[in-house]
Structures are given as C-alpha cells and as structure tokens.
N, C-alpha and C positions, 0 to 999 in steps of 0.2 A: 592514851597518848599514841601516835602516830609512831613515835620510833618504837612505840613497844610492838604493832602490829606483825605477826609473822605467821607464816603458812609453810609447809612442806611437801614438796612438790611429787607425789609418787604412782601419778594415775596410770603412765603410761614407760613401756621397756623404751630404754635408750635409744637414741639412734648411730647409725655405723652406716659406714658411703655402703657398703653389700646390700643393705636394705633401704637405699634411697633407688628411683627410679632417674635415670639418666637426665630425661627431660622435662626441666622444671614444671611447664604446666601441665603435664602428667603427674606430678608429683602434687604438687596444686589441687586436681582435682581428688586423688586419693584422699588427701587430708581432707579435702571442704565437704566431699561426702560423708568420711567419717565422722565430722564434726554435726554432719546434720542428723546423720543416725544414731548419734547422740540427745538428741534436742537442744542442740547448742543454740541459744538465745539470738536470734535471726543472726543465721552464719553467715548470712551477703552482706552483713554493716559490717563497712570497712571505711576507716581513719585514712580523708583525702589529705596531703599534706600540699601546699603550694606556699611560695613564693611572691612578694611584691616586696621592690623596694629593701630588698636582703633581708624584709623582716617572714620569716613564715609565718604559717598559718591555717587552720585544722578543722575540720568539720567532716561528722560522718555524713556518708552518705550508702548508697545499696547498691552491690555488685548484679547486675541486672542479666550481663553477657560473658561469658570470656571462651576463646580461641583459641589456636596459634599465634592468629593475629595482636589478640592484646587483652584486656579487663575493661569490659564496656560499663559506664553510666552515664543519667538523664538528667540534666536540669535548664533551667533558664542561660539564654547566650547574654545578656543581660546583669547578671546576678554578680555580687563580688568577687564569688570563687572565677568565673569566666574571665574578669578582668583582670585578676592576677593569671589567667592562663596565658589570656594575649601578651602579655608586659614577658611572661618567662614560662615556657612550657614544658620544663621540669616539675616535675610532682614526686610525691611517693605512695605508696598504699598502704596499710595497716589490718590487720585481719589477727585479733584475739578470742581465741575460744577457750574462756575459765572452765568450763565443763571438759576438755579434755586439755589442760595447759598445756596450749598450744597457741603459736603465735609465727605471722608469714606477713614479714615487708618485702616491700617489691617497688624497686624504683624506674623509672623510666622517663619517657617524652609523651604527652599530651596530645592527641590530634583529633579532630572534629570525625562523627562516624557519617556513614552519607543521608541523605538525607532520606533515600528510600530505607535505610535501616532507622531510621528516627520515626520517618512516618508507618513503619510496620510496629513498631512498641508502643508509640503513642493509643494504636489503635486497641491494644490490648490493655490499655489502661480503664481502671472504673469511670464511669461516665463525671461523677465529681469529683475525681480527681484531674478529669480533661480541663472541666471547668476551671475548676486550680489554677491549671496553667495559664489562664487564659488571666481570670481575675489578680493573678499575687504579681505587684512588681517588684519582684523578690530583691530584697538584700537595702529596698529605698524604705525610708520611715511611712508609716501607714500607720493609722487607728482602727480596732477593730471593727468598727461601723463604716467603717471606709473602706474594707474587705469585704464586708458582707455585703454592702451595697454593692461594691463590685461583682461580686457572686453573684446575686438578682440580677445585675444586668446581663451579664454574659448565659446567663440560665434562659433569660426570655429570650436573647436575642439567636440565642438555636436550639429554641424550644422545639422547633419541627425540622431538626435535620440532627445529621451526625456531626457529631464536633471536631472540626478541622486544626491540627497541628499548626501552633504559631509558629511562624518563621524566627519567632527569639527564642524557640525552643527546639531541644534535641540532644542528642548524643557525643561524648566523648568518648576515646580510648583513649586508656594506657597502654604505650608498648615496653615492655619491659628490657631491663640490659641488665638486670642484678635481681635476684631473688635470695633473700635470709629465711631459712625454716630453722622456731629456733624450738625447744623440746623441755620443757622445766622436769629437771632434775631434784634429787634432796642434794641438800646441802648446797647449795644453789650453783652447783658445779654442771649446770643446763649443756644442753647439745644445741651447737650452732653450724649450723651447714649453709653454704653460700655457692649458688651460682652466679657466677658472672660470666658476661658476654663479650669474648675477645675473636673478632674476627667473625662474626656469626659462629662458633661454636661455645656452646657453654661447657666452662671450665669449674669443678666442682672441689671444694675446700672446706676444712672444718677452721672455725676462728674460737677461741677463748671466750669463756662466757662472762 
C-alpha cells in the first residue's frame, strides 16, 4: 500500500546558512556537480512547470545551459509547453536527485535565448537528433508512420549538407527570482533554505519543512 511506503532520509549532513554559498547559482552549481559525481540518474532532467489558462502543467525536460544569466533549454517554438509560454511566462524548475536526497526549485520568467545561442547547440546536436527536429511536429497528433516518413523525408532532403536549425526551433531561459534548496533529513524534519530576489539582491532564509 502506498501509505505504508517510507524511506529515511540520512545520506547527507544538514544544512546551516554558514555552509550555504551566498549566490544562489554558485550554490546550484556545487550541488549539480556533486549530484553528478555521484551518478545521479541524468542530473540535467529537470521538472518544467507552466502555466495556461490557471491550469499548470509539467514535463521534464534537460538543463542544457546555465549562468548568471539564467537555466537554458531547447525545444520546438511550436510545441504546447511554448504556447503556454506565450499565453504566461512564468515557469518553475524542478531538479530531484534520490541518489543524494536532494532537491532545488527555482522559479522565475521565461525568455527566448538568441538565436545565435540556438544555432551554436543545435550544431552540437547528433545528426538524427537534428533530423528530429526537423521531422516531429511536436505536441500535434501523428502516427508512427507518419513520423517516420517524415524522417525519410527530411534525411534525403539534406542528405548532402549540414542540417540547418529550424526557425520553430531553439532556446529558452529561465531567469530566476527564488531559489528553494531543500536537504532530506530523518524524521522528515528536511532543511529548506530559500533565496529570494528583492531589489536584485538575494535575501537568504530557512522555511519549515
């Protein structure tokens, strides 16, 4: 039974603001590192959260970039998650690593990356995964033979060149204004630390878990 389900949480020491690093994506990146030098199960899926119509709405996807500037990822401008961006460009993030229970939301505003940042990752993309982009009209009904064909087509049709970045496709950031790193504890009395963004300074707090 599902309520019988329980785990205890004791991978990792506490946290305390003396051992948080001031600036959230410094602190971001410590954690993501050590989640990978862990073999934490692809530590770039991260839980896109949006918005349409007041209803939300969730799909992972892969943290591909991040900055100062923000938390970059790729998809179709096209696609449903995109049309709930236009409509409301609030989002949040999600980034859970059970291999060291650990978990980092991050909320912020949406904004398109440029285009010469879209066309420098597309280029590093596998060649059929270019194709991809090219063949999925992502998020509209399709049959599998209706993908693949599309694939055939797009496969001959630059079969003697490099495959050029569709214009319905590219990059988004997240800028962030709130940052939750939260720390699973026993007894499920967890550590939660919260930056928030007042004034461009981040102001840093522990909340109840």
């Amino acid at each position: 039974m599902l309520n019988a389900e329980r785990m205890d949480y004791q991978k990792n020491e506490g946290l305390d603001l003396g051992n948080l690093i001031k600036n959230p994506f410094e602190q971001f990146e410590h954690w993501f590192q050590f989640a990978v030098d862990a073999d934490a199960f692809y530590a770039n899926a991260m839980t896109l959260s949006t918005v349409q119509n007041e209803k939300p709405k969730s799909r992972i996807v892969l943290l591909k970039d991040v900055d100062e500037r923000g938390f970059s990822f790729f998809t179709n401008y096209t696609s449903a998650k995109s049309q709930e961006i236009v409509e409301n460009k609030n989002a949040s993030l999600l980034f859970f690593w059970k291999e060291i229970e650990r978990q980092i939301r991050i909320e912020g505003v949406l904004e398109k990356v440029s285009a010469k940042a879209s066309d420098e990752y597309f280029k590093t993309r596998p060649r059929e995964s270019q194709i991809g982009a090219w063949a999925s009209p992502q998020s509209s009904p399709v049959t599998r033979a209706e993908l693949i064909e599309r694939v055939e087509e797009f496969t001959k049709k630059f079969e003697a060149q490099e495959v050029p970045r569709p214009d319905f496709w590219g990059g988004y950031r997240l800028i962030p204004t709130y940052f939750e790193f939260w720390q699973g504890r026993p007894g499920r009395l967890h550590d939660r630390f919260v930056y928030e963004n007042k004034n461009g300074e981040w102001k840093i707090f522990q909340v109840a878990p």
